[in-house]
N, C-alpha and C positions, 0 to 999 in steps of 0.2 A: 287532244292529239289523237289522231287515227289511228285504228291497230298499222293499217299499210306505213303511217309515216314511223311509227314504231319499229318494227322491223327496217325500214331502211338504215335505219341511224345503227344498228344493231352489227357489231365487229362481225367480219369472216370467220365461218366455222374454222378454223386453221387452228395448227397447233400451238401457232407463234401468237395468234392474237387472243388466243383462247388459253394462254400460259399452259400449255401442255408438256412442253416441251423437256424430253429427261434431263435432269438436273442429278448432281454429286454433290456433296458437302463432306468435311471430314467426321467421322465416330470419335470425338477424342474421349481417351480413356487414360487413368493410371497410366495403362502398358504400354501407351505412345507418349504422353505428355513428360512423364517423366525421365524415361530416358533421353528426350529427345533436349532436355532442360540439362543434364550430365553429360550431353555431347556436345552441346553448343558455350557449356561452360568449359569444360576441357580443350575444348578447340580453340576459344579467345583468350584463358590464359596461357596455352601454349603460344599463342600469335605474340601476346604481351610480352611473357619474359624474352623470347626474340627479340621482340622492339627495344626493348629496355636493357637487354644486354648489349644490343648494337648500338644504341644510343649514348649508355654510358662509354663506349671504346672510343666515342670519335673525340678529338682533342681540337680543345676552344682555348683560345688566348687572347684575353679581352685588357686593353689598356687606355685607359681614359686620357684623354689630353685636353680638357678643356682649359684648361690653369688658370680656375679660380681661385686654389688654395696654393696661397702666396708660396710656397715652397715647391710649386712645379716647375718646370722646366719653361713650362709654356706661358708662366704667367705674365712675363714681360710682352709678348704678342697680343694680351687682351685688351692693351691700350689703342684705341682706334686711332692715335696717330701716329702710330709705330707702321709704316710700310715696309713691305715685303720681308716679313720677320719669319724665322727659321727657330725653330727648336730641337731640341732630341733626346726619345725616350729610352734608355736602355734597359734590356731585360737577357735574363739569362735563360736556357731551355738544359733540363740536366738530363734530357733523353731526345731519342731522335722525333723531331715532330714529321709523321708520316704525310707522303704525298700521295696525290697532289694535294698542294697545300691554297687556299682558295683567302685573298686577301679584300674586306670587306670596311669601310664604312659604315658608322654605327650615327646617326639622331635621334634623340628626345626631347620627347616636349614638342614634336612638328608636326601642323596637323597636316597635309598634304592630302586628306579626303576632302578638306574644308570645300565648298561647291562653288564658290564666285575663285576660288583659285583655280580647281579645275578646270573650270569654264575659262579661266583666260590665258586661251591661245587659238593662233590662227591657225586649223587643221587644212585649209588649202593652201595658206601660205608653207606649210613641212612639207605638202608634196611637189616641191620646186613651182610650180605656179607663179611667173613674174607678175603677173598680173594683181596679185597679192602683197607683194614685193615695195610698192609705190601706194598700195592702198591697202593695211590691214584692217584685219577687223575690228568691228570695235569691239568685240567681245573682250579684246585684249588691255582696255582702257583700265590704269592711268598710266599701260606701257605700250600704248599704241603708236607715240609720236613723240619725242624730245621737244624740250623747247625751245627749240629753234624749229618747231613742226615737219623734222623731217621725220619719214618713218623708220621705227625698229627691226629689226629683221635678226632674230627672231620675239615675234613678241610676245606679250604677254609676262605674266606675274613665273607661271612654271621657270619659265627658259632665264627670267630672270633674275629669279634664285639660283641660277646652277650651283651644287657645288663643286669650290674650285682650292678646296685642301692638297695638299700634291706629298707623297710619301716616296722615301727612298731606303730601301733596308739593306743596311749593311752586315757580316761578320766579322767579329774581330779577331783575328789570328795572329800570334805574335807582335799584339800591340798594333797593327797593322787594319785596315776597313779593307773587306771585298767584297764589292757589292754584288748583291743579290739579284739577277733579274727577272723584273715585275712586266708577267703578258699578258697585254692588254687585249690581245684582240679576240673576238668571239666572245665580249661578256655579254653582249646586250642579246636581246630575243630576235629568231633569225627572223621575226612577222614584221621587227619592225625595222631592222635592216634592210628589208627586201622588198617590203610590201607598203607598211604606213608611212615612211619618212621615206623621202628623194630631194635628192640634189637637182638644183635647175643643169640644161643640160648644157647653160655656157661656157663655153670654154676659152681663158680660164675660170675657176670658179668664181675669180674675185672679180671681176668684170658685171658678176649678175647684181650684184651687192650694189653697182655705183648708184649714188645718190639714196643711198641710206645707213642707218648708224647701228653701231651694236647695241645692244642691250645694257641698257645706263651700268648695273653693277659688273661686266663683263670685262676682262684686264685685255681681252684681244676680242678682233669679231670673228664670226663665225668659219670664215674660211680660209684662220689660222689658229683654229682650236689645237693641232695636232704638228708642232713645229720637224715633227722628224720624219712625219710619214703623213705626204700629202694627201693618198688617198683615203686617209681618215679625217675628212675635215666636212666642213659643211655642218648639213643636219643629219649625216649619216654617221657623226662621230660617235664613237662606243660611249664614252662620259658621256656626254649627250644624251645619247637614247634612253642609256642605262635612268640617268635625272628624272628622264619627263615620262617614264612609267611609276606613275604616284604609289604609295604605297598606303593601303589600307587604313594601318594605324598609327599613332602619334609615333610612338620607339619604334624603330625601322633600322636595319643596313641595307646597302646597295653595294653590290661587288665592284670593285675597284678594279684588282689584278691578281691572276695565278700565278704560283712559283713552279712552273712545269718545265723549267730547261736546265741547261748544262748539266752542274754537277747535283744540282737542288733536285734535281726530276725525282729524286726521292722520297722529297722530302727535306726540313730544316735537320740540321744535326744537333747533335748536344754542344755547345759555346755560348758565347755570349752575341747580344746584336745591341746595332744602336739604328734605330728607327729616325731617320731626320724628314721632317713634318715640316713644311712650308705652310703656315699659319696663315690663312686668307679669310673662309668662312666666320663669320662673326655668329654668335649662339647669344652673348649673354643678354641684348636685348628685352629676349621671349624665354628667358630664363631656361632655356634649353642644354643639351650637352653634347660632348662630340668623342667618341671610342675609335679606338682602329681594332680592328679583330681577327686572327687569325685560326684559320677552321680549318678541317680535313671532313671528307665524305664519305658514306656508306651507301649500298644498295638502294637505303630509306632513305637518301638526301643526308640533312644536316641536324644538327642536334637538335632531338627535341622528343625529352621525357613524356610530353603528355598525353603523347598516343598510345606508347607505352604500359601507360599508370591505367588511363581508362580503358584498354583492353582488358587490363588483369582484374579491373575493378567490376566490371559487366561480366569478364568472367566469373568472378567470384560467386557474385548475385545468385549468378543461374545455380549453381552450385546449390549454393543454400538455399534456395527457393527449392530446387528439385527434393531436397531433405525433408524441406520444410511439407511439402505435400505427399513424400512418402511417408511421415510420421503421421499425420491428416487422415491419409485415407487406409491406415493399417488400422488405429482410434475406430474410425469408425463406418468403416465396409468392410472389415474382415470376416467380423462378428455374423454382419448381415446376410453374409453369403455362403458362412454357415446354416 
């Protein structure tokens, strides 16, 4: 090779190509590292006992109703040829349960991240699309078509799981039920209210549906999901939506209903309640379970220790690491620098 092809090949005297360019890095020393390890420790168990004080005040009431153990209430509905069975769980509250009080749906045992169930559903059949409507997809196969090969609307495996448990909580006052009301509306996410799911723009709704069938386990079709209030029905219904946003992991809730009106807007009082549960959803198949649960919220959302624990736990660390390297270098750089 030539001296001339040499130097061609040879980077720009510049500073950038020639790494010149002023550079900072940190001194760390004792006199920053340490304290800086006592303040970041202080700081997250302070953040911690917060979390963890807030956390322990919010009030959870969790009540199982699967009625497997033959002495529940529910256990007579786990017969699968027992239709449209009712049960009722009573419990007592001996302090006010503070509002808003947030009423939730509890699974286990379900996997709902499983990936051939995610996958089946028709995303342009939910955005009203009739065109989807007479042809879904087949991603949603083996709820694509009944057997009489007409199409499902809504299909797929999600929509066909809905579930369709139904609760009604009463108090009991001089031997007497007053029922409590449960509001429904605003639970689901406003993205898919508004944005991912739409109603076709037939009108009426049930006109877009003809010449297709609800979803085989479905006790009504879609655009009489909400017998009281029409314009919750379709695939804009809140149950609905709330359903087909899967959840992560196998034990899950999904919100149900708020107790935010009349005399409740408080909150539940101290009495007794009888919770009556219209029995539909079947669990014991896939050996799963079914809770209702009853929450109140804080600043931080809803309960949960374990942001808590592992704040004050990192905090800790620092703490004793900071120790641990001021005992280190007392040992041996003090001496030194004498």
């Amino acid at each position: 090779m030539s001296k001339e092809e040499n130097t061609a090949n040879r980077p720009d005297n510049t500073a950038f190509t020639q790494q010149r360019l002023p550079a900072w890095q940190p001194m760390l020393s004792a006199g920053i590292v340490i304290p800086g390890f006592v303040i970041i420790g202080v700081a997250f168990i302070g953040i911690g006992v917060a979390l963890f004080v807030t956390s322990q005040n919010i009030q959870v009431l969790e009540k199982d109703y699967t009625g497997i153990e033959t002495n529940s209430s529910c256990f007579k509905c786990t017969n699968p040829r027992v239709k449209n069975c009712n049960c009722t769980i009573n419990f007592s509250l001996d302090k006010l349960f503070e509002g808003p009080v947030f009423v939730y749906y509890g699974l286990s045992n379900y996997f709902q991240n499983y990936r051939k169930y995610g996958a089946s559903k028709d995303a342009a059949q939910l955005t009203g699309d009739l065109a989807y409507f007479t042809e879904p997809s087949t991603s949603c196969v083996p709820y694509q078509r009944d057997a009489k090969d007409k199409p499902i609307v809504p299909c797929g495996s999600i929509a066909n799981s809905m579930f369709n448990d139904t609760f009604k909580l009463f108090q009991i006052v001089n031997s007497g039920n007053v029922a409590v009301p449960l509001d429904g509306k605003g639970i689901a996410w406003w993205t898919d209210y508004n944005i991912k799911y739409r109603n076709p723009t037939t009108n009426p709704l049930k006109n877009a549906f003809n010449d297709t069938v609800k979803p085989i386990f479905w006790p009504r079709p879609a655009y009489e999901l909400d017998t009281t209030n029409a314009a919750n029905n379709g695939f804009i219904n809140q149950d609905f939506l709330v359903w087909m946003r899967r959840s992560a992991l196998p034990n899950f809730r999904k919100l149900y209903r708020r107790i935010t009106e009349g005399e409740y807007a408080k909150g539940l009082p101290a009495g007794d309640y009888a919770l009556v549960i219209g029995y539909n959803y079947p669990v014991k198949a896939f050996d799963g379970r079914k809770k209702v649960v009853f929450s109140n919220v804080s600043w931080m959302g809803g309960k949960n220790q374990f942001l808590g624990i592992a704040y004050l736990v990192i905090g800790s660390l620092c703490v004793v690491m900071s120790i641990v390297m001021l005992i280190v270098y007392a040992k041996f750089k003090f001496p030194d620098e004498e």
